[in-house]
Steps between C-alpha positions, in 0.01 A plus 500: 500500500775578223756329687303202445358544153897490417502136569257430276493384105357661254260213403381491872115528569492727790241562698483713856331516742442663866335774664592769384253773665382699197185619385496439149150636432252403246601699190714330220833602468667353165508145522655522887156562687164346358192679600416228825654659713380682844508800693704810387859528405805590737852554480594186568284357210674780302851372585357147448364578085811709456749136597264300279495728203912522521491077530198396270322353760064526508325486837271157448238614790366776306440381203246153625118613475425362832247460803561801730572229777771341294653892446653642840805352677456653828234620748581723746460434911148528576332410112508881458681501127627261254770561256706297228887634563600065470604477123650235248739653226625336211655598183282660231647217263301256706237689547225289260632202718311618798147294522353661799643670827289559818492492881395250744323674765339117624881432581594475887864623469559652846559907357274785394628405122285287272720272304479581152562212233558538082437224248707533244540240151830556358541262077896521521660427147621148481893442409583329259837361429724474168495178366876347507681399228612155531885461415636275332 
């Protein structure tokens, strides 16, 4: 992942995603975790907070007041648990951007994942350029 953050600009919106397997819990930390979150925390989730406090990035899942049936991103074989370890980061810059984020357990996607999906509303600064001189 830092291989290809190098490619990027600094002006870039960036925004990952994937599953990632963590438990992130459902206590705040800072402004990485938001307090929507489920089950308890792991080492992987630990690992996980760690790489977005180093990068700025906030974990948009956990911080959406949802429906607990919009919440986890995966059941297990046989209905016997549900978990959310499916996240959406972005940077903490962009944070206020992020309108709602969920999961769409309706969705017949062929996996034990639920996809999970992020509105987001981003008022980028309009350019404007010099007027030019006319010569003469």
């Amino acid at each position: 992942m830092e291989k290809a953050k190098g490619y990027l600009k600094s002006q870039d919106i960036v925004i990952v995603t994937g599953d990632f397997n963590p438990k992130v819990g459902d206590e705040r930390v800072e402004d990485v975790v938001g307090p929507s979150g489920i089950g308890t925390v792991n080492e992987r989730a630990i690992r996980l907070i760690e790489w977005c406090q180093i990068n700025d990035f906030t974990i948009t899942n956990t911080w959406s007041q949802n429906n607990p049936r919009r919440q986890w991103t995966w059941k297990s074989p046989g209905d016997r648990s549900r978990n959310k370890i499916d996240y959406i980061l972005i940077q903490k810059r962009f944070r206020n951007a992020v309108k709602t984020s969920k999961s769409l357990p309706g969705a017949d996607c062929g996996s034990d994942h639920i996809p999970v999906m992020c509105k987001f509303q981003i008022m980028l600064k309009k350019l404007r350029r010099a007027k030019a001189n006319p010569k003469f």
